[in-house]
C-alpha positions in Angstrom: 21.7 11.5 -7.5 19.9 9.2 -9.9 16.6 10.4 -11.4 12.8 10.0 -10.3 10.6 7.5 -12.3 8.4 9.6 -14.5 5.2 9.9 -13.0 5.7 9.0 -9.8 6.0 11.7 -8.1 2.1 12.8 -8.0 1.2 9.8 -5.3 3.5 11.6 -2.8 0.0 12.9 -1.6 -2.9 10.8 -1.8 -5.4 11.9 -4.7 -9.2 11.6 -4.1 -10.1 9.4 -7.2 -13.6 9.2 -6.2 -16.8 10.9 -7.5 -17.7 13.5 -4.7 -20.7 15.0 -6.1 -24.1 15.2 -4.2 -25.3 12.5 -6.7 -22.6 9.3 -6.0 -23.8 7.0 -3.3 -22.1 7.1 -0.2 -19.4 3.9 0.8 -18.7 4.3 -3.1 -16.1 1.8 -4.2 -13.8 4.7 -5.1 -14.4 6.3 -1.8 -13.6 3.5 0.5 -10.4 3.3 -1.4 -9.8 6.9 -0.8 -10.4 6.3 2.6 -8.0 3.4 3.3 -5.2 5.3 1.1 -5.9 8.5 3.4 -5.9 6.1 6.4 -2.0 4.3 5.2 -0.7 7.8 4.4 -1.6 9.4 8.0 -0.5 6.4 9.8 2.6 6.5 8.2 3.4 10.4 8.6 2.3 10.3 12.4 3.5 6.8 13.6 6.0 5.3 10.7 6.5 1.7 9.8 5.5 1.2 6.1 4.0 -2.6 6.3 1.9 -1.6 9.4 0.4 1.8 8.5 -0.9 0.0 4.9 -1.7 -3.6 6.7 -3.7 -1.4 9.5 -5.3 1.5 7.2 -7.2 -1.8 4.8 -8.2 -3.5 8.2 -9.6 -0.9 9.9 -11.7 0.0 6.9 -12.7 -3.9 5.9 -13.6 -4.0 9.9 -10.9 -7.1 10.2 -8.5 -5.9 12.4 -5.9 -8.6 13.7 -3.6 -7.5 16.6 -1.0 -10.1 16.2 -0.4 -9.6 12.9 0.0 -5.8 13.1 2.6 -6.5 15.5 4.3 -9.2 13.2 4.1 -7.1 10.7 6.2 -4.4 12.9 9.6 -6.4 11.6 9.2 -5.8 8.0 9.5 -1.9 7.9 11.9 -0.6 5.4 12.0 -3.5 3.5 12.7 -6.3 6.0 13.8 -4.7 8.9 15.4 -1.7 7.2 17.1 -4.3 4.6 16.2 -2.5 1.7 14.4 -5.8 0.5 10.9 -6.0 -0.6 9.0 -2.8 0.8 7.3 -2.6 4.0 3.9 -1.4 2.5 4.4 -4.1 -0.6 4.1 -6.3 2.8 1.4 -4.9 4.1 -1.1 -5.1 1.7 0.2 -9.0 0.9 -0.5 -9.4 4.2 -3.9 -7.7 3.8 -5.0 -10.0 0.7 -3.8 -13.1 2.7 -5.3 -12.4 5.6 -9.2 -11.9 3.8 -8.8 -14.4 1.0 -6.6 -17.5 2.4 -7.9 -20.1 4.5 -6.4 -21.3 8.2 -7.4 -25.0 6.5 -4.1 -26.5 4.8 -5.9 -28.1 2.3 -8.0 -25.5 0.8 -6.3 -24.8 -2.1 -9.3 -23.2 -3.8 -8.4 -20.3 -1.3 -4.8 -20.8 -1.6 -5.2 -20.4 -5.6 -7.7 -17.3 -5.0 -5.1 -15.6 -2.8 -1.8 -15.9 -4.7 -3.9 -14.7 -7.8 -4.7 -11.7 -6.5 -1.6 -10.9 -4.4 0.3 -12.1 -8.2 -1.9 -9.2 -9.4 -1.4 -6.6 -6.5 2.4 -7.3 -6.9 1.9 -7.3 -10.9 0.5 -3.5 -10.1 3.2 -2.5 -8.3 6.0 -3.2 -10.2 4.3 -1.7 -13.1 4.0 1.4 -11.4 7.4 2.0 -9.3 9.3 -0.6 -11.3 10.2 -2.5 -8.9 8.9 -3.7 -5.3 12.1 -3.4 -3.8 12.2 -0.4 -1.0 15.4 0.8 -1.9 14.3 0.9 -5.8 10.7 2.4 -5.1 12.5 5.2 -2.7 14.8 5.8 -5.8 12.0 6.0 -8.0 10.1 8.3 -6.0 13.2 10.7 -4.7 16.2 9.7 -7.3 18.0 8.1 -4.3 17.5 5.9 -1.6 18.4 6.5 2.4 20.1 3.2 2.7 22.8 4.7 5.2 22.0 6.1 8.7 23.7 8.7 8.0 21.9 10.2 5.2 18.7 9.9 8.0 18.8 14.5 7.5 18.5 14.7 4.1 16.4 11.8 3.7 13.6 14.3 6.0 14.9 17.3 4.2 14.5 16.0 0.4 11.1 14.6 1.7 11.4 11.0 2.1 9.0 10.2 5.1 6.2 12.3 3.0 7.5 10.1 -0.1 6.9 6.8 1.8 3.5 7.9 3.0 2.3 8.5 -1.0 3.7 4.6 -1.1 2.0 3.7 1.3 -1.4 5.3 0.4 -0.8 3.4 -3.1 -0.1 0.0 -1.9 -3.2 0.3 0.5 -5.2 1.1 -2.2 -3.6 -1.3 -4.9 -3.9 -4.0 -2.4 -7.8 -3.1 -0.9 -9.0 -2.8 -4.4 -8.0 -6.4 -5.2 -9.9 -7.4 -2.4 -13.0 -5.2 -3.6 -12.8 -6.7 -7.3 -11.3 -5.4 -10.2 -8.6 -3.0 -11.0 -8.8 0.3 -8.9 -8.8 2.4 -12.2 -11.5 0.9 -13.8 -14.4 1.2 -11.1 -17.4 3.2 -11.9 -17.7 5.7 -8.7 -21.7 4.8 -8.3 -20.5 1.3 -7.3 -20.9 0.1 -4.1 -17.6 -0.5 -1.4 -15.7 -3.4 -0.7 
């Protein structure tokens, strides 16, 4: 077995990163993205599929959802239809910024700029974090192996690996929704407002 990245292992849980004291406003920036990374994690632990749970999790909370794309989305789940490739919740939240910040009008490029800067940064984020954005690299660098065989389907639940993918998911959900709120995640002041 190949070993974890370091520090990746504490985003197998969502963490509150918000202020929770009686004096933060409520619908805090830091709170709503505490909520949507809750949101991706639960989706993923009770229903699986990666790009969905984080695609659904920053809809739901931006009040956006879009029923035909969740179920386009359904196809891209362990990195392209179990491919390995680029990971599902990677997807999701691309689809997430492109779906609030693109335009349906070919020939807006002003939004067509605006969203491949901020899904470049989203991406940017990722990578820095898991090193990769690949589903078979970011499962290595959050278990030390990836399940990329059926038969290794046991110990992927045994070692933890649907729990693992959950914490991805919460992190891309919140990487990706915090692009869309402005800013990086990390620097937000908790009295700020939600996206």
């Amino acid at each position: 077995m190949e070993s974890r990245k370091e520090n990746v292992e504490q985003v197998w849980m969502p963490s509150r990163k918000a202020s929770y004291d009686s004096q933060t406003a409520p619908a805090s920036r830091d709170k709503v993205l505490d909520a949507i990374a809750w949101s991706a994690f639960t989706s993923l632990a009770v229903y699986g599929n990666c790009c969905r749970s984080t695609l659904w999790a920053i809809q739901t909370h931006r009040r956006k959802e879009e029923p035909a794309t969740l179920r386009a989305a359904a196809v891209l789940a362990g990195g392209l239809c179990g491919t390995g490739e680029t990971c599902g919740a990677v997807l999701g939240g691309l689809i997430a910024i492109g779906e609030a910040t693109a335009s349906e009008d070919f020939a807006n490029l002003d939004a067509y700029k605006e969203a491949n800067s901020r899904a470049k940064r989203f991406l940017d984020e990722m990578r820095a974090f898991y090193g990769s954005t690949r589903c078979f690299d970011i499962q290595k660098a959050v278990l030390g192996w990836s399940c990329d065989d059926p038969s290794k389907a046991r110990a992927w639940q045994e070692a933890g690996g649907p729990t693992a993918c959950a914490g991805v998911c919460a992190e891309a959900a919140r990487r990706a929704a915090g692009t869309l709120c402005g800013g990086e995640v990390a620097a937000v002041k908790p009295a700020e407002k939600g996206c």
